[in-house]
BARORO-834119 format. One record per residue: x, y, z of N, C-alpha, C, O in turn. Coordinates in Angstrom, 3 decimals, always signed. Example, Ala and Ser with C-alpha at 12.3 -4.5 7.8 and 13.67 -1.06 7.14 Angstrom:
BARORO-834119
- +13.190|-5.690|+7.800|+12.300|-4.500|+7.800|+13.200|-3.300|+7.800|+14.236|-3.319|+8.465 $
- +12.850|-2.250|+7.080|+13.670|-1.060|+7.140|+12.900|+0.030|+7.870|+13.409|+1.138|+8.039 $
This chain:
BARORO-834119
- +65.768|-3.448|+129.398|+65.309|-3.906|+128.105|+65.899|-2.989|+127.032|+66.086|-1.780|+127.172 $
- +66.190|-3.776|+125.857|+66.750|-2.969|+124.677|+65.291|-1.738|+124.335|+64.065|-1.661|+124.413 $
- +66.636|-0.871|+123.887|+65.386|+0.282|+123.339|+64.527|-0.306|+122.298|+63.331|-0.547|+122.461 $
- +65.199|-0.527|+121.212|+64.286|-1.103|+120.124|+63.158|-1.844|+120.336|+62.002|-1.663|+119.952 $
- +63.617|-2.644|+120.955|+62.294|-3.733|+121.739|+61.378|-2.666|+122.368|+60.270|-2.776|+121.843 $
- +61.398|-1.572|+123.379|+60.589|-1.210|+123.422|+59.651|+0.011|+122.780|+58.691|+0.625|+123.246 $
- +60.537|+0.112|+121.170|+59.848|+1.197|+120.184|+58.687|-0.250|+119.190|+57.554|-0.161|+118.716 $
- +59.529|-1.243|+119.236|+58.727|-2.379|+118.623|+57.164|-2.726|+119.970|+56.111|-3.286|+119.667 $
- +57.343|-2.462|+120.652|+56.132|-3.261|+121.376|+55.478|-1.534|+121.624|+54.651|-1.623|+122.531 $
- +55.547|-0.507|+121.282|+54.834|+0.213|+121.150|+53.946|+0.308|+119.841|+52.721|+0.204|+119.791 $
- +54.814|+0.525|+118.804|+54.368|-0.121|+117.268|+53.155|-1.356|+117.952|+52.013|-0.986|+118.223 $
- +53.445|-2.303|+118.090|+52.074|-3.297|+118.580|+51.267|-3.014|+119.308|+50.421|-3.897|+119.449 $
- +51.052|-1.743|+120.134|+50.306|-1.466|+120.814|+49.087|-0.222|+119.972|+49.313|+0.604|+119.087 $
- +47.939|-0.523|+120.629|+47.240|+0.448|+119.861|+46.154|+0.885|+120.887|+45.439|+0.180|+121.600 $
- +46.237|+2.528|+120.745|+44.980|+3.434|+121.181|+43.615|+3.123|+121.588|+43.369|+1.920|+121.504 $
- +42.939|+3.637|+121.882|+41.652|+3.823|+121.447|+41.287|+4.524|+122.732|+41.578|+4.224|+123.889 $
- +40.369|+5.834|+122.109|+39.950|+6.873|+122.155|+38.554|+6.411|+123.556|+37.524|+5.751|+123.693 $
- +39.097|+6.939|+123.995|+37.305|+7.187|+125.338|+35.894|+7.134|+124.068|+35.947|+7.719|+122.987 $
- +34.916|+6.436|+124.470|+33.667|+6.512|+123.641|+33.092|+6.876|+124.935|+33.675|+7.100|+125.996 $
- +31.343|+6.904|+124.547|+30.150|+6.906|+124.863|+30.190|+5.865|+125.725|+30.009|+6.193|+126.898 $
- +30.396|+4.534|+125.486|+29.745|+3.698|+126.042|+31.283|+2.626|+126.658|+31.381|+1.536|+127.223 $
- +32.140|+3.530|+126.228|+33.807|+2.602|+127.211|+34.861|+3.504|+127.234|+35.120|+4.282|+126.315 $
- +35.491|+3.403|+128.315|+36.556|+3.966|+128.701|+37.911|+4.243|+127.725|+37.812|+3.429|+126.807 $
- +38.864|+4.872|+127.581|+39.702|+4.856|+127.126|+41.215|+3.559|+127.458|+41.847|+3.512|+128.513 $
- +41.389|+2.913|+126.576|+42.263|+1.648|+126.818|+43.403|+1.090|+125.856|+42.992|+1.036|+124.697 $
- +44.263|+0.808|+125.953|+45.264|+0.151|+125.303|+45.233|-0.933|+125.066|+44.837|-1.587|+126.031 $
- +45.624|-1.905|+123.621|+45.756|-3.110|+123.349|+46.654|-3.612|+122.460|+46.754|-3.570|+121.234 $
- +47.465|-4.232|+123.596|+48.820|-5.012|+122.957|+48.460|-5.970|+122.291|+47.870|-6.934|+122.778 $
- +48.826|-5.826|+120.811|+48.791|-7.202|+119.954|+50.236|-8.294|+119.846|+51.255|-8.088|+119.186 $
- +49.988|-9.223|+120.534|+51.046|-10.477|+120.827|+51.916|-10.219|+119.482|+53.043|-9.747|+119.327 $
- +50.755|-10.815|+118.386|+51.031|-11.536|+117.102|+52.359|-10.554|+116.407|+53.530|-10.802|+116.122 $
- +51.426|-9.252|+116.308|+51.984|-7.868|+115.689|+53.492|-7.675|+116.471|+54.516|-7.289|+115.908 $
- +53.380|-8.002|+117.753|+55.053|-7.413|+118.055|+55.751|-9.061|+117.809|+56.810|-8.979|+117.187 $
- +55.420|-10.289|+118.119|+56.530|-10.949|+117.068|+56.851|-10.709|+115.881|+58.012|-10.788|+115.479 $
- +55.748|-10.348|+115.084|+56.374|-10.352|+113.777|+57.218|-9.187|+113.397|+58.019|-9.215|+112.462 $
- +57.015|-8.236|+114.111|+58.196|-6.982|+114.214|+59.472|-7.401|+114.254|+60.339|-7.216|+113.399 $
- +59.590|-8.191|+115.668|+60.466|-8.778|+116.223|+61.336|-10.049|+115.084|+62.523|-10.363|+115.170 $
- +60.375|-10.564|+114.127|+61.246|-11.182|+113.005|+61.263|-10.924|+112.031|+61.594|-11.714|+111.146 $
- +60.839|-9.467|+111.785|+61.091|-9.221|+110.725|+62.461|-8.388|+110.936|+63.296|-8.515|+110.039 $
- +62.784|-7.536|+112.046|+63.953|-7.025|+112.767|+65.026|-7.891|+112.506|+66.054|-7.576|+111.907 $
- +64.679|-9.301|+113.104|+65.755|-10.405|+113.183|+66.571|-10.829|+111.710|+67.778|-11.001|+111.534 $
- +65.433|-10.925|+110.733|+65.594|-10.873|+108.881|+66.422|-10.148|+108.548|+67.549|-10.415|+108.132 $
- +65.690|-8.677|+108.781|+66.881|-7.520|+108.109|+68.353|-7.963|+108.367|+69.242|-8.245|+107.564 $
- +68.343|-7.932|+110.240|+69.887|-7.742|+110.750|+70.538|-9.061|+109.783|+71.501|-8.955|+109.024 $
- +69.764|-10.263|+110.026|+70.296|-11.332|+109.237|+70.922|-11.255|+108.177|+71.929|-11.959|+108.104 $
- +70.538|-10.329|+106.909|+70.271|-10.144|+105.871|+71.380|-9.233|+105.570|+72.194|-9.497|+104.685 $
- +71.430|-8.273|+106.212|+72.526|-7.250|+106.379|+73.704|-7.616|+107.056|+74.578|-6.768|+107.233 $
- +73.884|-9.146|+107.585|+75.051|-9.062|+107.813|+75.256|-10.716|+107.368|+75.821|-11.388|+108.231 $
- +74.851|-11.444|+106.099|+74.971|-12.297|+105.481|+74.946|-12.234|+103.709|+75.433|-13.059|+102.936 $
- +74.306|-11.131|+103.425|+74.431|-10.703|+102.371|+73.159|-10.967|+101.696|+72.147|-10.932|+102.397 $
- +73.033|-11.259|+100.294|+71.877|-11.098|+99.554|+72.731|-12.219|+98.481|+73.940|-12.366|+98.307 $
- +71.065|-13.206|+97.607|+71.413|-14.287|+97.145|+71.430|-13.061|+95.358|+71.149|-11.863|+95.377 $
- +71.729|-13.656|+94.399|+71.746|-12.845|+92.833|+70.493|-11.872|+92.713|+70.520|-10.719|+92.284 $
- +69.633|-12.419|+93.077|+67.977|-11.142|+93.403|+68.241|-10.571|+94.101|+68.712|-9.777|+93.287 $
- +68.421|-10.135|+94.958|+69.005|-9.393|+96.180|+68.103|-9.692|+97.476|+68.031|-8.874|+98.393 $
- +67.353|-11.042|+97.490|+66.763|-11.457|+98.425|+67.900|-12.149|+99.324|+68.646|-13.065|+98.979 $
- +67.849|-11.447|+100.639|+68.347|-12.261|+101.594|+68.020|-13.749|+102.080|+66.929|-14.256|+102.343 $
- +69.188|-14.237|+102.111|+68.631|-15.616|+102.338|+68.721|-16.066|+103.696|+67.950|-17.024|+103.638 $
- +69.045|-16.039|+104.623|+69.186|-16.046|+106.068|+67.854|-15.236|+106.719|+67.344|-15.490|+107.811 $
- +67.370|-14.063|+105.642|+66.358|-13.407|+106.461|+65.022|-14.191|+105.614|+63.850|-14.181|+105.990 $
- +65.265|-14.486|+105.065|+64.360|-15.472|+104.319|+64.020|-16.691|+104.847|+62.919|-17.224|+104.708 $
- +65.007|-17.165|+105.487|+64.558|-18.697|+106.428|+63.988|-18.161|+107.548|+62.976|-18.656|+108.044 $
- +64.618|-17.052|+108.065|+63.633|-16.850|+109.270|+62.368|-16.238|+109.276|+61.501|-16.440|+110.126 $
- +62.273|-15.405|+108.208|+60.531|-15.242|+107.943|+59.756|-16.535|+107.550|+58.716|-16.726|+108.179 $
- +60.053|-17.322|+106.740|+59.871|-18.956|+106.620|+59.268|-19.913|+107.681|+58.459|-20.840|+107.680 $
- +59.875|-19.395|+108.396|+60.067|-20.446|+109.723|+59.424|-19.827|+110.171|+58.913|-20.637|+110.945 $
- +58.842|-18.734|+110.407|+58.059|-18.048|+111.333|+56.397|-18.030|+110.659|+55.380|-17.649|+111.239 $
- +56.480|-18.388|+109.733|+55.626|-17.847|+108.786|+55.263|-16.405|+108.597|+54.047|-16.219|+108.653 $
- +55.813|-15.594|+108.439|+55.914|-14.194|+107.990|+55.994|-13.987|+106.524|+56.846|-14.509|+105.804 $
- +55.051|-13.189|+106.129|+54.920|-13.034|+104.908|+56.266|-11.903|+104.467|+56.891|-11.188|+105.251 $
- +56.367|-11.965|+103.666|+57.412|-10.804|+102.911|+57.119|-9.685|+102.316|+58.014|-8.989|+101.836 $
């Protein structure tokens, strides 16, 4: 597996501390590492298609779009 992919699905993953009353456990959020994953896809898009007169990418713009990813 690409490295990135697995610094992105760490980013989605989250802690939590031993309590009183539960064990110490990890929880991968699905949602959180796609949207990493397209917002990753945007940039590269973006950076290698250019930027419209605003300097909003437009290629990374359809794919946050399409994904529904906010900006």
């Amino acid at each position: 597996m690409n490295e990135r992919i697995r610094e992105l699905a760490e980013q989605a993953t989250k802690h939590y501390p031993a309590t009183a009353s539960s064990g110490e456990f990890w929880a991968f959020d699905k949602e959180k590492f796609a949207e990493l994953i397209v917002r990753e896809c945007a940039k590269i898009a973006d950076d290698g298609y250019g930027a419209d007169h605003f300097g909003n990418g437009i290629a990374g713009y359809q794919l946050l779009n399409h994904f529904g990813v906010k900006r």
